[in-house]
N, C-alpha and C positions, 0 to 999 in steps of 0.2 A: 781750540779755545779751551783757556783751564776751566776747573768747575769754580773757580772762586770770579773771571771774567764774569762768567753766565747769570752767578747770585748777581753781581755788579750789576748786569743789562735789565735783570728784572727788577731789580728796584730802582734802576731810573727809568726805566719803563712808567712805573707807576709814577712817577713825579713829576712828568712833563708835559709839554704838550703845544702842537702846530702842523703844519700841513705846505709843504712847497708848490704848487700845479697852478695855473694860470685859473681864472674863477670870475667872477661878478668883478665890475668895476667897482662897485661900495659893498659898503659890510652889508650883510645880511638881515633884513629886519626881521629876526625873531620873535612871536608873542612870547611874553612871559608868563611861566610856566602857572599853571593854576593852585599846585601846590602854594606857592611864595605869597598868593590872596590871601590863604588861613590864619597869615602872622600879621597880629595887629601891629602898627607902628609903633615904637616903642622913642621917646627921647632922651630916658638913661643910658640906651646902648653907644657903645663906639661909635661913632661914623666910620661905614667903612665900604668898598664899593661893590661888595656881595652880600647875598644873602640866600636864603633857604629857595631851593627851587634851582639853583644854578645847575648847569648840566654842560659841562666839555667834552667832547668825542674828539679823537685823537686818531691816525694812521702813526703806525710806526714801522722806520727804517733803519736796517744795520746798511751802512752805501745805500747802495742803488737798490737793495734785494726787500721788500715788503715785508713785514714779520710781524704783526701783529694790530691789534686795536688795543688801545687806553682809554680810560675813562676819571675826570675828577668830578665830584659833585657834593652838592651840601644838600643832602636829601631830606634833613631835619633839623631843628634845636631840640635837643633832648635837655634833660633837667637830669645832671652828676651830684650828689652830695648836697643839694639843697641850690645848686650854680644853672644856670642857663647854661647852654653850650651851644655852637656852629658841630655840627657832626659831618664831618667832611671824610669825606668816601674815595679812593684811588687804587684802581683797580687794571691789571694788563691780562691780555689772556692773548698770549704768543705763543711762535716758534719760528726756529731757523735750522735749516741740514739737519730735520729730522730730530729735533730736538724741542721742547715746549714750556713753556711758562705762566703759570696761571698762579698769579701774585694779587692779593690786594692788603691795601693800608687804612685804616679807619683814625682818625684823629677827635679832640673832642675839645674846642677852641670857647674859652669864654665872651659872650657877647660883651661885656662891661670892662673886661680888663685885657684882652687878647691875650690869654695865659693860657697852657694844653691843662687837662686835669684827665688825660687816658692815653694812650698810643695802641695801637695793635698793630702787628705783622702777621699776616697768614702766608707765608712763603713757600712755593711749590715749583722748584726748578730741576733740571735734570742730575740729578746726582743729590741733591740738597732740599731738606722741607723744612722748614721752622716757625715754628708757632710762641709769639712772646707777645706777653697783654702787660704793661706798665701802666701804675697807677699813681697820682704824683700827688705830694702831701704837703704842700708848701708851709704849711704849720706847723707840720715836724720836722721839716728840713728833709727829708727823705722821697726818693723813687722807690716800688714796690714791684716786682714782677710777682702776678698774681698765677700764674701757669709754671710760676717751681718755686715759690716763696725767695728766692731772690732780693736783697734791698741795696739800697746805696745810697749815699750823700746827693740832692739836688743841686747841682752847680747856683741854681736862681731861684730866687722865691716868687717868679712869672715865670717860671720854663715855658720852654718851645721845642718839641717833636722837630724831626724833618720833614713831616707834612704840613705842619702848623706853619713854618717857616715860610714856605712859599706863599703864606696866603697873608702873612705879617709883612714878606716884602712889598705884596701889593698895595700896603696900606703907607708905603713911604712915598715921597716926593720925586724919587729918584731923577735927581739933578746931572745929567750928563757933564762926567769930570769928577762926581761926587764919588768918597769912598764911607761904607758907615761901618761902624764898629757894634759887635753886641756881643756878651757873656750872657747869652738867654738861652743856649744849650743845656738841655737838664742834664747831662755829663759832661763834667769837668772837662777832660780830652778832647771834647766838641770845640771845644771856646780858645780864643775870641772865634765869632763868626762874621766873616767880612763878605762883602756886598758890594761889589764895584761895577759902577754906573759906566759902561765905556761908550759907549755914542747912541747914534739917532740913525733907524735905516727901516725898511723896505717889506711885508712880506706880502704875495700874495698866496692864497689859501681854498682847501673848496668853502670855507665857510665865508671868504671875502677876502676885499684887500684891505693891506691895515699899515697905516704908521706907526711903528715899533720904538718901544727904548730896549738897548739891548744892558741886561745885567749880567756880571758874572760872580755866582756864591760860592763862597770856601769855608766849609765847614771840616774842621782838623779831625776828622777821624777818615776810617777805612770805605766808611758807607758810604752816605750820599753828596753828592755833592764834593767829593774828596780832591785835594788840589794836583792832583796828577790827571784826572778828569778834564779840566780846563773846561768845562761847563761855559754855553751860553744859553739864557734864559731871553725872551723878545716877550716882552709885555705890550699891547697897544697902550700907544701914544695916547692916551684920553682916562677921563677917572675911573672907568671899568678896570684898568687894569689887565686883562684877558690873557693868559700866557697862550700866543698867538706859533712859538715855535721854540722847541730846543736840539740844541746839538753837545755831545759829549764824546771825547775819544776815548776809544778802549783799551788799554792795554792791552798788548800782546796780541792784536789783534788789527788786522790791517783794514781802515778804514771808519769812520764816526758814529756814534747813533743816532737820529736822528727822529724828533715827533712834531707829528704836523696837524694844524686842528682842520678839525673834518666837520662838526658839528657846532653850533652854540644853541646853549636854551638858557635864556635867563631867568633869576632868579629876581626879586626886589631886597632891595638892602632895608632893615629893621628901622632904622633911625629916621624920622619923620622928611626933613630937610634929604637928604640920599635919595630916599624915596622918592622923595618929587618929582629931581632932576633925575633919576631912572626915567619916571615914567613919561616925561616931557621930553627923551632923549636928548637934554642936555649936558650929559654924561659921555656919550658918544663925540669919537674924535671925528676930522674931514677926511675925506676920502685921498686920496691921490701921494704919489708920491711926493717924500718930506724932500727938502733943498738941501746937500751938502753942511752940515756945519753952522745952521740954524731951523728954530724949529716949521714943525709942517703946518703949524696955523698963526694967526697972533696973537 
């Protein structure tokens, strides 16, 4: 496997997340986590179906061979520049034949506008380590790497990270058949970013069983999400949105990657009305598998 595959595996490592193994017939009722109490409701923020407190634990597989754990989580709102933020955390700590990965991503998502205003990479793979901190200046038009003074033109004056991204798709409708379109990449070469809604299917997990929409992301660069990847993403069927399982294939390398969620801890979503149906688990989809070619409730 080249050292450029390897960089490739640890950073979809960090961005995904699911679990295949036969498990409980319904989702898992998790408390929510005691963190996500301290954040009073708020009714300016977004609606959107996470919040502070969320916790996903992930198994990961290269084939059939085990190789590691993932983690995403929004561990806080920090306050950037005067801005709220979702501080969203993505973190892998693998290996395979002898080889190891301990990668994580930090994001920093506006609760009011869903726009990044930081990115980090701490990257630690075999042959390769890279450390870059971008800071985005939508007022000046500019991205900033603060770890070698580095700047460049912002594609958007709402950018979006590729960790932001995932948590922006959660907040679509995605319409099975639907295709969506965004220039919301903060580098130009990123865009457009396409997001195709391709059916409705199945997973079962140790953290439960879940009706899925299955998406697939094309973001035009080399990194994530990259269209020679052919990414699938499985979000649960219901408003949580939950990235329940992904699969990616590897170049040059015979067989797919594979994350499976292992864990859920929820978080409450900031916005009054979100909140509610969190806490009422009307948020939460039905159990059982979905029917071919219509949806799994009514």
């Amino acid at each position: 496997m080249t050292t450029a595959a390897l960089r490739r595996l640890g950073v979809l490592f960090a961005l995904a997340a699911a679990a295949p193994r036969a498990g409980a017939q319904v989702p898992v009722a998790v408390p929510v986590e005691p963190l996500a109490r301290s954040y009073d409701a708020d009714s300016t923020v977004v609606p959107v179906p996470f919040g502070p407190g969320e916790r996903l634990v992930y198994n990961v597989k290269i084939g059939w061979f085990n190789s590691g754990r993932g983690q995403m989580s929004i561990p806080a709102v920090d306050t950037l520049r005067g801005r709220d933020a979702y501080h969203i955390s993505m973190s892998i700590d693998g290996g395979f034949m002898g080889l190891s990965v301990h990668d994580k991503y930090d994001s920093w998502l506006d609760i009011h506008t869903l726009q990044s205003w930081r990115f980090i990479q701490d990257i630690h793979d075999p042959g390769y380590t890279s450390y870059r901190h971008y800071e985005f200046y939508p007022e000046r038009g500019i991205w900033d790497r603060e770890d070698n003074d580095e700047s460049g033109p912002l594609a958007s004056q709402i950018p979006l990270d590729d960790i932001a991204f995932i948590y922006f798709v959660r907040t679509l409708p995605l319409e099975v058949g639907a295709t969506y379109t965004f220039t919301r990449y903060f580098k130009a070469e990123g865009n457009p970013v396409t997001v195709k809604v391709l059916r409705r299917d199945h997973r079962k997990t140790d953290a439960g069983e879940f009706n899925t929409i299955v998406v697939q992301p094309i973001i035009r660069t080399k990194g994530l999400f990259s269209q020679g990847g052919k990414a699938e993403l499985h979000f649960t069927d219901d408003e949580r949105r939950i990235l329940v399982y992904m699969k990616s294939d590897i170049p040059n390398f015979p067989g797919s990657l594979t994350l499976h969620l292992k864990e859920v801890h929820e978080g409450l979503p900031l916005h009054p009305d979100a909140r509610a149906r969190a806490l009422s688990g009307e948020n939460r989809g039905a159990p059982g598998p979905a029917e071919p070619g219509s949806p799994p409730w009514p």
